[in-house]
N, C-alpha and C positions, 0 to 999 in steps of 0.2 A: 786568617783571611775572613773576611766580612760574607755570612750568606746572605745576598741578594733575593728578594720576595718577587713572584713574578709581576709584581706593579710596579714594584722599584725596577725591575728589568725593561720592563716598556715601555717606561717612563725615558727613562736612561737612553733607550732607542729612539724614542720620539724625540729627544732634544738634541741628541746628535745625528739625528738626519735635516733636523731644520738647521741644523745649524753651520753644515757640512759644507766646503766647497764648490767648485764645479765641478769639481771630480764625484763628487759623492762619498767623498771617504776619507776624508781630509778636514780637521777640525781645528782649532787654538783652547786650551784651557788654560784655567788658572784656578787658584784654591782662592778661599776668602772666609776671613771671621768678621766677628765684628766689632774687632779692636783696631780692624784695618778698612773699613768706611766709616767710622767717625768725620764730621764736617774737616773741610782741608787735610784729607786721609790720605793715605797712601793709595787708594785705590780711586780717589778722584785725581792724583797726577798721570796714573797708571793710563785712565780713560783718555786725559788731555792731551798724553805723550800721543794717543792714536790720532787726533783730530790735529795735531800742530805738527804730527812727522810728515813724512816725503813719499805718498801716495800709502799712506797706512790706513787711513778714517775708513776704507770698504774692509777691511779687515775686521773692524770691530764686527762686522755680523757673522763673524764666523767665531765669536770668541763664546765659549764655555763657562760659565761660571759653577764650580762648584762651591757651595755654600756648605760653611761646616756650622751655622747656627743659625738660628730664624732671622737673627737680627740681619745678618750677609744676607739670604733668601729674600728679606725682602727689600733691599737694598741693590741686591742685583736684578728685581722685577721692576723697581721705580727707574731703573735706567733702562728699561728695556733691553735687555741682554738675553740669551738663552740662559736658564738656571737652571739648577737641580740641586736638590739636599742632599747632603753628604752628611750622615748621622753618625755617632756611636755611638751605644748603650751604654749610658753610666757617666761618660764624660763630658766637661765643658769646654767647649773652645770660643767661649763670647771673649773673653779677656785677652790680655797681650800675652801668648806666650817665651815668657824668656827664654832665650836663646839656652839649650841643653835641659831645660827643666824639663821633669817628667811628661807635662801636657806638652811640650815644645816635641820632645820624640814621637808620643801618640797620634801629633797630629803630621809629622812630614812620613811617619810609616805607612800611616792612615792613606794619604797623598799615591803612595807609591801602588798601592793594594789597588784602589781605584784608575789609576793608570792603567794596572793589567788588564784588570776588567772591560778599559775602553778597549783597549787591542784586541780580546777575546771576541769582542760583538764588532769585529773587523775595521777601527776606523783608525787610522794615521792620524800623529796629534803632534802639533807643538806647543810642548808645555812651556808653561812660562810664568815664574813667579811674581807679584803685583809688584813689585818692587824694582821690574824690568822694566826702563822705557823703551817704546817702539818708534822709531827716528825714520828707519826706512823698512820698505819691504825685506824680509830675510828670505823669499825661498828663491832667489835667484843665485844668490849665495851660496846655500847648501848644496852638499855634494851629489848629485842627482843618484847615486846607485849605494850610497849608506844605507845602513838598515837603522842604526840607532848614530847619533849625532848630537853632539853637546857641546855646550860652551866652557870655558873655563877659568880657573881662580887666576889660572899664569899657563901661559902657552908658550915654552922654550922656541927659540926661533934656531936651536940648535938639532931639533928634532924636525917632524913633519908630524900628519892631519892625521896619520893611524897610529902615530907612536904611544905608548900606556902611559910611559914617559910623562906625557903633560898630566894637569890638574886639572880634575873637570870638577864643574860647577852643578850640582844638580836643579839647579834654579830657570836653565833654560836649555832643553832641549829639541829635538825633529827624531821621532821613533816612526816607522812605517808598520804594520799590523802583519806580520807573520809570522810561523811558528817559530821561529828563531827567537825574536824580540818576546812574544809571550814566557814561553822557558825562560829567557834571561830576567824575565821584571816578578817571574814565581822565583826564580834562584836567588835575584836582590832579596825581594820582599822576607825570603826567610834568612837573611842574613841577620835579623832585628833579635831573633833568637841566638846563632851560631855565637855576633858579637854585642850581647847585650850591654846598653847605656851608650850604644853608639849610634851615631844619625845615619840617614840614609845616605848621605856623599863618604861620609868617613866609611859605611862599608862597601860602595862602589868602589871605593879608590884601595881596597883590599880584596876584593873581588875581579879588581878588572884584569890578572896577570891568571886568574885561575883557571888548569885545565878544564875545567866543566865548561866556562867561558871561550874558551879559545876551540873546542870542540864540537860549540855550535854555530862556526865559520860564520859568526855573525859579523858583518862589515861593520867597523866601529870608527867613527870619525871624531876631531877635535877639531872645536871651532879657534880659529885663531883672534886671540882678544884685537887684533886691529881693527877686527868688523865688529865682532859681539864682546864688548868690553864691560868693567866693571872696576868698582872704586879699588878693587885687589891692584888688579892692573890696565888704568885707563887706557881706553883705546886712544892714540895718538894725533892723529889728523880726522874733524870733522867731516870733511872730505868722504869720508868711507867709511864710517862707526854707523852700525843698522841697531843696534840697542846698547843700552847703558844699564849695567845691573847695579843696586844700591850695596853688596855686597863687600865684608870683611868691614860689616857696620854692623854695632852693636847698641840698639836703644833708637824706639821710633821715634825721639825728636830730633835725634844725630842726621835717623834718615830720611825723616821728613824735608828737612833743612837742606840736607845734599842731594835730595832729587828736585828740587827747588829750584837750586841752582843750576843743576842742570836744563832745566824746563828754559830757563832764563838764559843758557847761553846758546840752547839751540834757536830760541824763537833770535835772540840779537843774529848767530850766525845767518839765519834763514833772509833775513832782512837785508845783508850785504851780497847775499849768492846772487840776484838781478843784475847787479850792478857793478860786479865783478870785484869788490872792492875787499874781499877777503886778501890776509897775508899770513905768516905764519903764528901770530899771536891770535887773529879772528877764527883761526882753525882747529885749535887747542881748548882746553877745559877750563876753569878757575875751579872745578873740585878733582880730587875730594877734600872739603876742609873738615868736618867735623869728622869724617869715616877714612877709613883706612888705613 
């Protein structure tokens, strides 16, 4: 775990109180390099999904950017956002990290360590990775008394919303800040050791049946992909999809392309909802083509 200096702590605090709901405790992150704002990036769809979704654009001023290289920091200052550096000693995360490569793990561990840290200094967060479009508001959605809440790769419709059963996506979640969720994201975060070369969803999804886990009657919900969907398994009717994750996509021009498309078939849906003139094809995807 990363020691935090008291200026990076009150920094930290200074950015997540401006940044904070009207609750005061209530935040959105998301991580960012700078292989991912490059011009036509992933993180300028990311932005436009907030401004073309379905009462999302006031949302953006609650969102986080944690910046894991100078290049992000100042990328997420030119768009005015709340920022903060997210350092490591020693390592580089300007570049594209390939999916499982050594910096690809350092940096979604790195991810998780700093997530604790938000809970610790008491703020409820939904994380969400840039790769996630925001279509409509999700916290109407969410289940009001989960403590930890996530989306996932496939959501059995044979199961329900506590079962382990499903497959969660660590790319978007709703954690609330209490000692429950703290212990659980210190018990994840050393999982990088217990199961080393593995990511942080592959040891979630071995951790989440564990007595340590189930002992700290932490209420755990799965998001069902019909609302929170992703190129694993598209959510089905436009109708009711509140985000689209670029997920069970390998190579950022796969998923530059298929969040693309999808920008383009919510702005076409958006344009028919006035006028009533949706049917069951104007209600569906044309992705994922290059992913999934």
């Amino acid at each position: 775990m990363k020691v935090y200096t008291n200026d990076e702590i009150n920094k930290l605090k200074s950015t997540l109180k401006e940044a904070a709901m009207e609750d005061g405790k209530t935040v959105i992150i998301t991580t960012l390099n700078a292989a991912w704002t490059e011009p036509n990036s992933i993180f300028d769809l990311f932005l436009e999904s907030f401004r073309i979704g379905n009462q999302t654009l006031r949302l953006l001023n609650h969102v986080v950017v944690a910046a894991l290289d100078e290049t992000a920091y100042a990328r997420c200052l030119a768009v005015k956002l709340h920022c903060f550096a997210v350092t490591t000693a020693g390592v580089n995360f300007t570049v594209e990290a390939h999916f499982m490569s050594e910096d690809y793990l350092k940096m979604m561990w790195r991810r998780i360590d700093f997530l604790r840290v938000v809970l610790q200094l008491g703020y409820n967060f939904v994380f969400s990775d840039a790769d996630v479009m925001w279509l409509r508001d999700p916290f109407p959605r969410f289940h009001p008394n989960a403590d930890f809440q996530i989306a996932c790769d496939h959501y059995y419709d044979e199961l329900n919303s506590t079962d382990v059963g499903n497959s969660p996506n660590g790319g978007f979640n709703y954690v609330k800040s209490n000692n429950k969720t703290i212990k659980f994201y210190k018990f994840w975060y050393m999982g990088k050791d217990y199961f080393p070369g593995k990511h942080d969803q592959d040891v979630l999804n071995m951790i989440k049946m564990d007595p340590y886990v189930k002992n700290l009657e932490m209420e755990i919900r799965f998001l069902k992909t019909a609302y929170f969907g992703g190129f694993c398994e598209p959510s089905k009717d436009l109708d009711l999809v509140i985000t689209m994750h670029a997920n069970c996509c390998i190579g950022m021009d796969n998923k530059i392309h298929d969040i693309q498309m999808v920008i383009d078939d919510w702005k076409r849906y958006m344009k028919l909802v006035p006028n009533g003139e949706r049917n069951s094809s104007t209600r569906s995807w044309t992705v994922p083509r290059r992913c999934g």
